[in-house]
N, C-alpha and C positions, 0 to 999 in steps of 0.2 A: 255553581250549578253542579247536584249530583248526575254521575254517569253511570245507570241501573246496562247489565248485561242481559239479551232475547233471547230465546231460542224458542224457532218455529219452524214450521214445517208440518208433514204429515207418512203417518204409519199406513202401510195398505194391507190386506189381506183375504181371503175368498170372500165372498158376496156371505156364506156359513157362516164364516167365524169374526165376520163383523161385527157384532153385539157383546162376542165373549173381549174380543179385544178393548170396544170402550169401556166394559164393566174395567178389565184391569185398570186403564188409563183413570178413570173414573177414581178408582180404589189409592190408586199414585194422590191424587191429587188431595184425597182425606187425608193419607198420610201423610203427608207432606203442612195439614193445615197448620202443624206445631213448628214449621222451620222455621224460622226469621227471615232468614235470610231471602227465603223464595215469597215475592212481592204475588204474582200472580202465575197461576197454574192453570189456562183453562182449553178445557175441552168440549171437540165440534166436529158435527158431522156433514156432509155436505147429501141433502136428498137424492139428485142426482146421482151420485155416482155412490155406490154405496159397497164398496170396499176403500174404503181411506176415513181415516180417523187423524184430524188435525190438533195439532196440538199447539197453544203460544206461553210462551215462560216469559216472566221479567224475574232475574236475579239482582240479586245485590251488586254480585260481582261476577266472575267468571268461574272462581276458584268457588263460590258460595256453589254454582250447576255443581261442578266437577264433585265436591263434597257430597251432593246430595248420591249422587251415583252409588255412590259407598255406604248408605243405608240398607241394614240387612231387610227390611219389609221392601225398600225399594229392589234392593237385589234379587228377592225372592219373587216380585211382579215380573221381571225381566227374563228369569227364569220361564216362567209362565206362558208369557207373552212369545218366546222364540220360536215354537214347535208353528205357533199359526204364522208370522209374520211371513209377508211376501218381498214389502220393499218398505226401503226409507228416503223419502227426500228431506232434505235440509233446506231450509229457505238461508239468504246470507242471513246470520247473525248480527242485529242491528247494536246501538249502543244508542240505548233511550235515555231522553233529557227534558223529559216531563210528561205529563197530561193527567186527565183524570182517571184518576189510582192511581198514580204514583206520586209520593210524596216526596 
C-alpha cells in the first residue's frame, strides 16, 4: 500500500482581496499541472465566509511538497500573495492510503 503525503488547510485575507488571492492560488495550481509528483492541488471557497481561500494537496511524498516550494513561478506566486495574506491555518497533515484519485 502506497503512503501519498496532504496538506490542507486554508489562506485568509480582506473580504477585497479575496478573488485576487484565489486567482494566485488558482494560477499555483496550473503551474503545478506538469509536477508529477503533486497528485492533486485543489482549490475552494467557502460562501459563507468569504475571506479564506482553502486549499487540499495530495503529494507523492513530503519532500515532493517541500520541492515544489522551490519552483521559481511558485516563488514568484508567494511573493504576490504576501502583501494581502491575513492568516494561515494548517489542518494536521494526513498520510493518505487511497481513494478515488489516488492511484
Amino acid at each position: 500500500m502506497k503512503n501519498y503525503y496532504s496538506v490542507n488547510g486554508f489562506i485568509s485575507s480582506s473580504v477585497e482581496d479575496r478573488e485576487e488571492l484565489l486567482d494566485i492560488l488558482l494560477q499555483a495550481s496550473r503551474d503545478l499541472e506538469e509536477v508529477e509528483d503533486c497528485l492533486i492541488y485543489s482549490i475552494g471557497i467557502d460562501e459563507e465566509d468569504v475571506t479564506k481561500v482553502y486549499i487540499y494537496e495530495v503529494w507523492r511524498n513530503e519532500q515532493a511538497h517541500k520541492n515544489s516550494l522551490q519552483l521559481e513561478a511558485i516563488q514568484k506566486l508567494v511573493e504576490r500573495a504576501k502583501p494581502i495574506i491575513k492568516g494561515i491555518k494548517d489542518f494536521p497533515s494526513l498520510t493518505i492510503k487511497g481513494g478515488k484519485g489516488i492511484n
